[in-house]
C-alpha positions in Angstrom: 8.9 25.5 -3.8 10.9 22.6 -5.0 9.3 18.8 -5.5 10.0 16.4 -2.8 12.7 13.9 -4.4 11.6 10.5 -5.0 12.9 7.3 -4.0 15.3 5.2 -6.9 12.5 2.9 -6.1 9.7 5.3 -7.0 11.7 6.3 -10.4 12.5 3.0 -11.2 9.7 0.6 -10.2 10.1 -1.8 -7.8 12.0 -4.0 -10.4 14.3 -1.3 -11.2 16.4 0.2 -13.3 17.1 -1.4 -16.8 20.3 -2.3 -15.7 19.1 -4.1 -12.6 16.9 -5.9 -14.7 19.4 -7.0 -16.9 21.9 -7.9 -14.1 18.8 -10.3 -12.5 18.4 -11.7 -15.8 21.7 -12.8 -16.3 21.8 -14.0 -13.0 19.5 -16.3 -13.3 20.3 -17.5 -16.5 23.6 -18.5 -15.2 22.1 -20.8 -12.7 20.1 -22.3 -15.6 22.9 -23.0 -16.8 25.6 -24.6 -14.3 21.9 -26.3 -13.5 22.0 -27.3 -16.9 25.8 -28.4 -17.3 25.5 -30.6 -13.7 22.8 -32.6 -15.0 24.5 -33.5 -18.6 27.1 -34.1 -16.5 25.8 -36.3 -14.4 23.3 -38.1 -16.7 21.4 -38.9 -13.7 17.0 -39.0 -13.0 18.7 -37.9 -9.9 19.5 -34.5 -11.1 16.9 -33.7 -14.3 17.8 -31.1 -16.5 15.7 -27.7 -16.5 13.9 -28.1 -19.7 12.5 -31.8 -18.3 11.5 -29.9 -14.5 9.7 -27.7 -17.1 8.3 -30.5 -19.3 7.0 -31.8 -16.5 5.6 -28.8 -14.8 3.4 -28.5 -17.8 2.1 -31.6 -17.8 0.9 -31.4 -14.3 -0.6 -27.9 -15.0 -2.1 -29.6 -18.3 -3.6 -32.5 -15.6 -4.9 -29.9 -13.0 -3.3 -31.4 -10.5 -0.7 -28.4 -10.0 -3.1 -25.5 -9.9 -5.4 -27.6 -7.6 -2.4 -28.2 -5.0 -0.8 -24.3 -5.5 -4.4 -22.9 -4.7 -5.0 -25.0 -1.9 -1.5 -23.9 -0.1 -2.4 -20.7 -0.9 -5.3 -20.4 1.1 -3.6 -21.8 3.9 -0.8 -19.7 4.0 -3.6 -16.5 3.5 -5.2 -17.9 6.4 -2.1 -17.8 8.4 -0.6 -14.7 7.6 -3.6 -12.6 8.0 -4.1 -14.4 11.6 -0.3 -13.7 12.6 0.1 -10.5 11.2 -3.2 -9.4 13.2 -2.0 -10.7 16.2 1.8 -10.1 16.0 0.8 -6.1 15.2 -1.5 -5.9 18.0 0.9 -7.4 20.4 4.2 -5.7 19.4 2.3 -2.6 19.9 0.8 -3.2 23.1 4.3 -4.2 24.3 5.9 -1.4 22.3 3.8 1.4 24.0 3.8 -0.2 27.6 6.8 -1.3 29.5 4.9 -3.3 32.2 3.1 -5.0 29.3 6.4 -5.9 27.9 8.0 -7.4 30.8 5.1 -9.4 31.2 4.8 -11.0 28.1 8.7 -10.6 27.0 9.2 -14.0 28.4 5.8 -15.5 26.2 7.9 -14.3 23.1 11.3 -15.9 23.6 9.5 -19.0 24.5 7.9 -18.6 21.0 10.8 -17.9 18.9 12.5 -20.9 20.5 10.1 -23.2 20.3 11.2 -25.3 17.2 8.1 -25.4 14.4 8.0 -28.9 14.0 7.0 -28.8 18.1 4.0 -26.6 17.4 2.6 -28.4 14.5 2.8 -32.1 16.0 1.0 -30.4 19.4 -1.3 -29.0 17.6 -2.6 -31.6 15.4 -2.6 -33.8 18.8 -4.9 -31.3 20.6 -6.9 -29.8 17.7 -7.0 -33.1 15.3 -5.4 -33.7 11.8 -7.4 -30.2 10.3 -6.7 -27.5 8.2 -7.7 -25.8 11.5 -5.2 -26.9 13.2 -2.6 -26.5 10.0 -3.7 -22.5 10.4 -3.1 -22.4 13.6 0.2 -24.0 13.8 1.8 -22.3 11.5 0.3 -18.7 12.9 1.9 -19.8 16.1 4.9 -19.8 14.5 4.5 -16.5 12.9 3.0 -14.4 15.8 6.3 -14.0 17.7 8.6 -12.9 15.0 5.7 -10.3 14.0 5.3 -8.9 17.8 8.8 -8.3 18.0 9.3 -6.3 14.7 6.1 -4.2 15.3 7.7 -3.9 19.3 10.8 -2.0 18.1 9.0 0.3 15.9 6.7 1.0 18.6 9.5 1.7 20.9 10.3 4.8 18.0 7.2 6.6 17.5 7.7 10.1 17.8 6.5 11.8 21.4 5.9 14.9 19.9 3.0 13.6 17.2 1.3 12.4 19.5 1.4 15.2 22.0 0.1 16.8 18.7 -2.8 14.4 18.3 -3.9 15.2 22.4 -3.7 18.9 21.8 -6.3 18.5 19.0 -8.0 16.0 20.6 -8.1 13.0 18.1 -9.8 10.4 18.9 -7.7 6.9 19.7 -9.0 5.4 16.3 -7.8 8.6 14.5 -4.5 9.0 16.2 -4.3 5.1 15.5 -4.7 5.3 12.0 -3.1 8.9 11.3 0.3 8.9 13.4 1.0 5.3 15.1 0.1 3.0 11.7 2.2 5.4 9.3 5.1 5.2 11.5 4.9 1.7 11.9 4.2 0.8 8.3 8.1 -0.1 7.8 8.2 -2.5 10.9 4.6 -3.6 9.5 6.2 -4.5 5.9 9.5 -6.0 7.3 7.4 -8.4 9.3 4.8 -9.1 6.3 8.0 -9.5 3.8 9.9 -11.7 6.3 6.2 -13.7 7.5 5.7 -14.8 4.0 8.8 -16.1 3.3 8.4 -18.2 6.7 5.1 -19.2 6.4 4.8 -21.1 3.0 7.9 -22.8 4.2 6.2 -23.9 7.4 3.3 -24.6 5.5 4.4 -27.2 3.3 5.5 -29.3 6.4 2.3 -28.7 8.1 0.9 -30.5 4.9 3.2 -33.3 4.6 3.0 -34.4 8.3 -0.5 -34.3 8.3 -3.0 -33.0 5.7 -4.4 -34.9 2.1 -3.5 -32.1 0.0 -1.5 -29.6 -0.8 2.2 -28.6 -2.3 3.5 -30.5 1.1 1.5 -33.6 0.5 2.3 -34.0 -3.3 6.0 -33.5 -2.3 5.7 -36.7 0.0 3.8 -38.6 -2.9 6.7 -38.1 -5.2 9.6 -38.3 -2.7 8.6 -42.0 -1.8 8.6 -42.7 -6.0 12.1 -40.7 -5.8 10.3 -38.7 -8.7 12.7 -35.8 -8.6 11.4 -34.2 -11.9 7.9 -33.3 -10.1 9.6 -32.5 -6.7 11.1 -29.5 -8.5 8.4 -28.9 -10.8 5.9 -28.3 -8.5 8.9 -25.8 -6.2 9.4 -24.1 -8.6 5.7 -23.2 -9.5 5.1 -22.6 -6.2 8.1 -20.3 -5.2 7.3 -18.4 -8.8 3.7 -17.7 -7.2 5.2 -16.5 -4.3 7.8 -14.3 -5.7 4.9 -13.0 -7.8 3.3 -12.5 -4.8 6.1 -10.4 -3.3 6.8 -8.4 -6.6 2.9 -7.7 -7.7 1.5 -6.9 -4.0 3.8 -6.5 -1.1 6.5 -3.9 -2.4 4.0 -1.9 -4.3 1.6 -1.5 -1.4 5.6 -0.8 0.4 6.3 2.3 -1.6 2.5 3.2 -1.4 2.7 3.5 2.5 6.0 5.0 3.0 5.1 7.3 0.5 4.9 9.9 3.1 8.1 10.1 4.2 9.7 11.6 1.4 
């Protein structure tokens, strides 16, 4: 009997090919280099050049200062993204599997994607005080609708017929949870995480700047008032690389790992 055929993903890596490689690479050095061109063009502090965003990135990593501010965002956005991701899963799949559930709490999710962010964090440092508390749980607020709805619509597709299956051998509801509604989810699950993460450190660093004494958000308000555009972009940069990193090293391996079954 023949081997199941693997993904281009699973061949390749989740970098891929070579030749994608190389296309990324050259890519991005492109950028560096219009980058690059703009700022000897315009001879400006306005606009550094890349080598003096990176100049400056080291010295701040050199200080401590950097690494001190990256780890503390970190942990909040951990914080927030394991809160909305439990919630938002547990939700959309309540919803997903119940139609009177849904139309009960369809309207609680519109209001919640519509609500604008900056709405959420003000209230919630109002009611809950200027806390990293209350910086969690604004910015899981903002997550926990977008994640209910993804994990909804794959709810909405599990197959009947496994789970017939899983009543005729009489699993038990953690078992049928965990061996035929999670691995059918696990692509709605993913989207959600992918697409959470991207959202989250964003809303993160203004949940810093408006009202905590540390963090990537706060430095960024120190060096915008001394227009020091240098460490603006030194400390995005490092902090998008750690993401990105993030996304590369953790979410689309442990991707390919749960979809594995589907080949």
């Amino acid at each position: 009997m023949p081997a199941p055929a693997r993904s281009a993903r699973q061949e390749t890596g989740f970098l891929g090919n070579a030749s994608d490689l190389t296309l990324r690479l050259i890519s991005l050095g492109f950028f560096v280099v219009v980058w690059a061109a703009a700022a000897l063009v315009a001879q400006s502090s306005m606009l550094p050049a890349p080598w003096t965003v990176v100049q400056s990135m080291v010295q701040h990593i050199v200080a401590g200062d950097l690494p001190y501010h990256v780890g503390i965002t970190l942990a909040r956005v951990a914080a927030a993204f394991v809160i909305a991701m439990g919630i938002g899963t547990a939700v959309g799949l309540v919803m997903g599997r119940s139609r009177r559930a849904d139309m009960l709490f369809d309207g609680w999710l519109v209001l919640g994607l519509n609500v604008p962010a900056l709405v959420v964090i003000i209230l919630c440092y109002i009611w809950m005080g200027l806390t990293d508390v209350a910086a969690v749980v604004a910015v899981a607020l903002n997550k926990i609708p977008l994640v209910a709805v993804n994990v909804r619509e794959g709810a909405r597709t599990l197959d009947r017929d496994l789970s017939e299956v899983a009543q005729i051998y009489r699993f038990s509801r953690t078992k049928t949870l965990t061996t035929v509604t999670l691995p059918q989810l696990y692509p709605y699950i993913m989207a959600a995480a992918r697409n959470g993460l991207a959202l989250i450190w964003k809303i993160v660093l203004v949940v810093e700047l408006l009202g905590r004494s540390n963090g990537v958000g706060f430095q960024l308000s120190i060096y915008f008032q001394y227009f020091d555009i240098s460490s603006i972009l030194a400390y995005t940069l490092a902090f998008i690389a750690v993401v990105l990193l993030i996304e590369l090293a953790v979410l689309r391996p442990l991707e390919v790992r749960l979809t594995r079954w589907r080949l």
